[in-house]
C-alpha positions as CSV (number, residue, x, y, z in Angstrom):
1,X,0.0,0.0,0.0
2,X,0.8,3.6,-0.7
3,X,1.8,5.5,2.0
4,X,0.0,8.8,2.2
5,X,2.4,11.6,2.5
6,X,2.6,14.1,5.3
7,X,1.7,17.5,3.8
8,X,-0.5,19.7,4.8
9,X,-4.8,19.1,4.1
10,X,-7.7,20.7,5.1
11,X,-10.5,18.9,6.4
12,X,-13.7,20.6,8.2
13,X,-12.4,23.5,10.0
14,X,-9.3,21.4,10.7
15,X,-5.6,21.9,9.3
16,X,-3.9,18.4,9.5
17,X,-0.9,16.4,7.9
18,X,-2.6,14.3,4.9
19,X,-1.9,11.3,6.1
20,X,-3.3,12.0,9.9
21,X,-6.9,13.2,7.9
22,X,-10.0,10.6,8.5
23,X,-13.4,10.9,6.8
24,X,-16.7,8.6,8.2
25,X,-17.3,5.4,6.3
26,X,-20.9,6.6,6.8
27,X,-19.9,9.9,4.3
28,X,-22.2,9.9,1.5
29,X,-18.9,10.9,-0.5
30,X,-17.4,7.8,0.2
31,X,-20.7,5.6,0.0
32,X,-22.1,7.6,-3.2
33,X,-19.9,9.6,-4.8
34,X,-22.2,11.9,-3.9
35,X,-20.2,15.6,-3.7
36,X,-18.5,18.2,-6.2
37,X,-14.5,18.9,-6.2
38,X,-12.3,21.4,-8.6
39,X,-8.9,20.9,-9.2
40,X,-7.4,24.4,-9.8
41,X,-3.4,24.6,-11.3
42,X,-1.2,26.4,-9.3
43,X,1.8,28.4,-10.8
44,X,4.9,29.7,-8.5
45,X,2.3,28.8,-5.4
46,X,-0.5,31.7,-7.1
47,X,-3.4,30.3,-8.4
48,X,-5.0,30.4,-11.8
49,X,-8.3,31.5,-13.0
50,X,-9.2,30.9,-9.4
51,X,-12.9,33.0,-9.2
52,X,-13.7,30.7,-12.5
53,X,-12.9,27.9,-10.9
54,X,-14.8,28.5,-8.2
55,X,-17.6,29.5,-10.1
56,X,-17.6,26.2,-11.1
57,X,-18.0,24.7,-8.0
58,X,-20.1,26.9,-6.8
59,X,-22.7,25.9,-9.7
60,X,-21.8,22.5,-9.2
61,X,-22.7,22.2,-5.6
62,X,-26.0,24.2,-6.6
63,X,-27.2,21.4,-8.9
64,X,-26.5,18.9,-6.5
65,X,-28.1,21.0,-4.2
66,X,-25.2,20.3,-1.6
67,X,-25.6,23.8,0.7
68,X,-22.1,24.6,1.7
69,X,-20.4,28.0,3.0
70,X,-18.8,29.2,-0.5
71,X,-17.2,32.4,0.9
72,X,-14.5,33.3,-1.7
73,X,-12.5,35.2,0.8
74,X,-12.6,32.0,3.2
75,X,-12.0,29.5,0.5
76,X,-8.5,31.7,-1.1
77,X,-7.2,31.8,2.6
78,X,-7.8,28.0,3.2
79,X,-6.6,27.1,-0.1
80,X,-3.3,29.8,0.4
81,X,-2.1,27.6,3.8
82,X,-2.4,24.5,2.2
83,X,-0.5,25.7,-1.3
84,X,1.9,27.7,1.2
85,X,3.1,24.7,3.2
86,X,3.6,22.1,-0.2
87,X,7.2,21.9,-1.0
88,X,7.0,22.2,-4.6
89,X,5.9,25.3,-6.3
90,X,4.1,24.4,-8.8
91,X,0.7,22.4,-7.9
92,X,-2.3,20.9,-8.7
93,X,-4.9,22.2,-5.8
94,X,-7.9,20.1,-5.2
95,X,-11.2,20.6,-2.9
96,X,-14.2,18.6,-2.8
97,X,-17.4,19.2,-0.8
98,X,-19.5,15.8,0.0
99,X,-22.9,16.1,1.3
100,X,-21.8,14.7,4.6
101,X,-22.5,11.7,7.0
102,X,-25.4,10.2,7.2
103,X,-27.6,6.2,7.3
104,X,-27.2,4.9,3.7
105,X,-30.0,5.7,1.8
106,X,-30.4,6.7,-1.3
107,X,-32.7,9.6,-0.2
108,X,-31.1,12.8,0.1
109,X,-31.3,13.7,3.5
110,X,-32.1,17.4,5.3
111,X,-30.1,19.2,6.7
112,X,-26.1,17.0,6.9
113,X,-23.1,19.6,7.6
114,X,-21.0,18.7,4.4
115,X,-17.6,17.4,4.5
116,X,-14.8,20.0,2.8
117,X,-11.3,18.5,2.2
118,X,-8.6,20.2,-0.1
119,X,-5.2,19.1,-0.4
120,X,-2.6,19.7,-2.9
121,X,0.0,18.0,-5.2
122,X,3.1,18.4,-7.4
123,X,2.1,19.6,-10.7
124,X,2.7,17.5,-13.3
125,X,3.7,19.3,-17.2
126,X,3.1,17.6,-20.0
127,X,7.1,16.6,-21.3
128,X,9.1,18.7,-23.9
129,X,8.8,15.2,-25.9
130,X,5.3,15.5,-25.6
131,X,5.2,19.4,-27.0
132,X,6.9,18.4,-30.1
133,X,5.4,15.4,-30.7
134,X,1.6,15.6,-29.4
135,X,-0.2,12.9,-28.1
136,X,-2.0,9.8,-28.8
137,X,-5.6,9.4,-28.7
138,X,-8.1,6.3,-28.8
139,X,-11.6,6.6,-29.4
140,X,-14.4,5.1,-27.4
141,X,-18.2,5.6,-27.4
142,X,-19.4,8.1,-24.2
143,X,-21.0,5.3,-21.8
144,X,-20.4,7.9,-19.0
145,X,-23.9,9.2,-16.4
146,X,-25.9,11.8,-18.7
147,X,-25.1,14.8,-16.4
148,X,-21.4,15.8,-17.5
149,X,-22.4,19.3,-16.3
150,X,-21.5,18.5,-12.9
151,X,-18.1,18.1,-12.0
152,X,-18.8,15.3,-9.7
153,X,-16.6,13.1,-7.6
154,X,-18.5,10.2,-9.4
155,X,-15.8,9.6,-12.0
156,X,-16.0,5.8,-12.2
157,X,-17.1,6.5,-16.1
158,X,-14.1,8.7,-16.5
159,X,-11.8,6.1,-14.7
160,X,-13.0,3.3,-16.8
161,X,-12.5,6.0,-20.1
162,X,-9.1,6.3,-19.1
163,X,-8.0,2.6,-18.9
164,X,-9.3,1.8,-22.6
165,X,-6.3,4.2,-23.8
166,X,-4.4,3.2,-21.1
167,X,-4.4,-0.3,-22.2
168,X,-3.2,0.4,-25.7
169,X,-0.7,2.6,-24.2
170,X,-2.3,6.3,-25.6
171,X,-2.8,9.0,-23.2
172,X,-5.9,10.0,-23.8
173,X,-9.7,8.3,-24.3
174,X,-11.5,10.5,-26.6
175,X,-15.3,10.0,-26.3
176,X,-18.3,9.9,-28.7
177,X,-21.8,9.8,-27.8
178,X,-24.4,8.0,-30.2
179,X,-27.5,8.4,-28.8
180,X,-28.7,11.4,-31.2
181,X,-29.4,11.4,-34.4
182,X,-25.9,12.3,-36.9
183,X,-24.2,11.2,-34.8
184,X,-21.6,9.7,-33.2
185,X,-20.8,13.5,-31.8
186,X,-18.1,14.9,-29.7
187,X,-18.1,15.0,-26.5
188,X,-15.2,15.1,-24.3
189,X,-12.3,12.9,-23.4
190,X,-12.2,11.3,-20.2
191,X,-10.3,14.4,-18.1
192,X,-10.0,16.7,-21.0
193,X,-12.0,18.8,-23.1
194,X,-11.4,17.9,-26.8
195,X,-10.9,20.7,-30.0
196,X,-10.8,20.3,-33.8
197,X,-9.4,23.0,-36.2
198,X,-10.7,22.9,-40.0
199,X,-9.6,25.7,-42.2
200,X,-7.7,27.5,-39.1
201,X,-10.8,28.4,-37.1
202,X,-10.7,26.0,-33.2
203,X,-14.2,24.3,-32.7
204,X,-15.6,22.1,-30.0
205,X,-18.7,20.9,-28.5
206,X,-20.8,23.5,-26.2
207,X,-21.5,22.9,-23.0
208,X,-24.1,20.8,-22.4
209,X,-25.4,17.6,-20.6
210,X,-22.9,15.9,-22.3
211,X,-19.8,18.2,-21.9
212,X,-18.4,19.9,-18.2
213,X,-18.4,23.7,-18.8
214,X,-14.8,23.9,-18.6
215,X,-12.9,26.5,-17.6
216,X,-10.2,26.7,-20.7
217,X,-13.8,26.9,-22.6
218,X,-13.7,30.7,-22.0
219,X,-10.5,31.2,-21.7
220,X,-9.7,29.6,-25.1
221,X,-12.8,32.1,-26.3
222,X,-10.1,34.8,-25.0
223,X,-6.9,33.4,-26.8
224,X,-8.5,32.8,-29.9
225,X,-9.6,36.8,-29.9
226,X,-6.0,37.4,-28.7
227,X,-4.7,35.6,-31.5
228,X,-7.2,36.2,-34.5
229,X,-8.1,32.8,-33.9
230,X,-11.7,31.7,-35.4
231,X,-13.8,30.1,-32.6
232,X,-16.9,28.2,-32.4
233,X,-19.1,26.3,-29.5
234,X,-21.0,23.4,-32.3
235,X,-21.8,20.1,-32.7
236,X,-18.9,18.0,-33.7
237,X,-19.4,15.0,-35.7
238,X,-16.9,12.0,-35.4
239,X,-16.2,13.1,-39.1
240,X,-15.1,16.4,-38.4
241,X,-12.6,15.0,-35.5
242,X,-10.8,11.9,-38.0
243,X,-10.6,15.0,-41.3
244,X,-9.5,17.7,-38.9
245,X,-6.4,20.0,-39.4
246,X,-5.4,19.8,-35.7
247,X,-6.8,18.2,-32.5
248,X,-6.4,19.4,-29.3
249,X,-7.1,18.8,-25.5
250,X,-7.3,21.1,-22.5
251,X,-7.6,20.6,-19.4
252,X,-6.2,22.1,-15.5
253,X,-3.0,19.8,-15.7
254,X,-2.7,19.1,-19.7
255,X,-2.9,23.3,-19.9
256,X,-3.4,22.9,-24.2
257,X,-1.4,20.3,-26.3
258,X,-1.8,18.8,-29.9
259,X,-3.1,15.5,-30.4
260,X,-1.3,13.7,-33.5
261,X,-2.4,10.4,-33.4
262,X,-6.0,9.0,-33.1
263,X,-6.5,5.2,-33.1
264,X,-3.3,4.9,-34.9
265,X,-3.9,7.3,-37.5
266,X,-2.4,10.5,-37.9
267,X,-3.8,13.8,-37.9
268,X,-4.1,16.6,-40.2
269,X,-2.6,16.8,-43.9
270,X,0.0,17.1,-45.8
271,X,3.3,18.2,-44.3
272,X,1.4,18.9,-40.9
273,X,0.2,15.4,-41.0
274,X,1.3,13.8,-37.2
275,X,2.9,16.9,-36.3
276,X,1.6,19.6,-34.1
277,X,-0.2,22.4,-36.3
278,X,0.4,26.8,-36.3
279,X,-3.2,27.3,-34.4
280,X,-1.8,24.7,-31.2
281,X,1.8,27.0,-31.3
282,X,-0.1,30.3,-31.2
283,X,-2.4,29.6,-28.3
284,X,0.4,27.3,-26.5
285,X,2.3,30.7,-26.4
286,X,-0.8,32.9,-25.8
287,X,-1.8,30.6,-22.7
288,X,1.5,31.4,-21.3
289,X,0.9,34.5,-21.5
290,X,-2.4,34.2,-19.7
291,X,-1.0,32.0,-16.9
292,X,1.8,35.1,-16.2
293,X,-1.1,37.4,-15.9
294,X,-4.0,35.8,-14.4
295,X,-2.5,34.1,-11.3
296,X,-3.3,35.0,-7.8
């Protein structure tokens, strides 16, 4: 077994080494799945996009109708100790809210004080192997719950996603729901959010049912006006993501990188074809930018 390490959590009002922090068996988190968490990247220990983030989990905790304390001033300080006492600089933050103890039963009960937890860890770049020669994807159909919209701590459908690329050694499940008509269509990959390029304009799927309104979603809206980069929230057919020019994911630890290789196939055309494409290099760059400026 995996020791836990000793660095520094929080866990209901309580600051605690990680490996000293206990939840109840009884926790609906732990029996259900039943809670929200964020992850939020952490740059040179200041945090980025941190009131989208939380905006996130603020509306994720709303559908779930999980009633926690949500002040933004009380969440930065809690979340500054932990980040302050990691060793390494550059971190992946995470915080979760369960709706708390409570008899197993699938009723939601009244009136349970939540359980909130945040810890923190190394953050983990994608290699300078991996920025000049993109990544590897594998399809799979979307047999995940039908409520992507909530960034839910119910991620068995994302785990199992993972492990059908992990098995053919990719890094990446790309998924494709078939349950409407045209399709199979885009909609996510199983911890990223996917893109297509055609003709130099970035498209991907709107947020929906299907697809976690995630937060490179607006601020790729932002680089691509930065850069004079064409964008557009539509349907995407399974068509549009084998002919693309350029694939790419996003996501808090992934930041943006080029996909090369789907199902053993290369992507894009002609001398581009497998190699990472112009519209990837300009908003790699831009989201540097954006990181150096938007961090607090």
């Amino acid at each position: 077994m995996t020791a836990l390490p000793d660095t520094l959590c929080y866990l209901d009002g309580e600051f605690l080494p990680l490996n000293q922090a206990k939840v109840s068996v009884m926790d609906r988190g732990f029996l259900f799945g039943d809670g929200a968490y964020e992850s939020i990247p952490v740059y040179g220990r200041r945090m980025f996009r941190f009131d989208d983030h939380m905006a996130r989990f603020e509306r994720s905790l709303g559908k779930l109708e999980i009633e926690a304390d949500l002040d933004r001033e009380a969440w930065l300080s809690r979340l500054r100790k932990v980040i302050a006492a990691f060793p390494a600089a550059d971190q992946l933050v995470y915080l979760q809210v369960t709706r708390g103890v409570a008899p197993r039963s699938h009723l939601m009960p009244l009136g349970l004080r939540p359980t909130v937890f945040v810890t923190t860890s190394e953050r983990l770049f994608p290699t300078p192997a991996q920025r000049v020669q993109g990544l590897a994807c594998i399809t799979a159909r979307d047999f995940r719950w039908q409520r992507g919209d909530i960034k839910s701590t119910s991620l068995l459908g994302n785990v199992l996603a993972r492990k059908i690329s992990a098995d053919q050694d990719a890094d990446e499940t790309i998924l494709l729901h078939d349950d409407v008509p045209g399709g199979p269509w885009l909609t996510e990959g199983a911890s990223s959010n996917v893109w297509v390029v055609h003709e130099g304009a970035l498209l991907g799927p709107a947020p929906g049912d299907h697809v976690l309104a995630g937060v490179r979603i607006e601020l790729l809206r932002e680089l691509c006006e930065e850069t004079g980069t064409a964008f557009n929230l539509r349907p995407v057919s399974e068509a549009d993501v084998r002919s693309a020019d350029e694939v790419l994911l996003s996501s808090a630890s992934k930041e943006i990188i080029a996909v090369t290789r789907i199902d053993g196939e290369q992507v894009g055309h002609g001398a581009l074809r497998g190699r990472p494409g112009p519209v990837y290099a300009r908003l790699h760059e831009a989201y540097q930018r954006a990181i150096r400026s938007q961090s607090i």
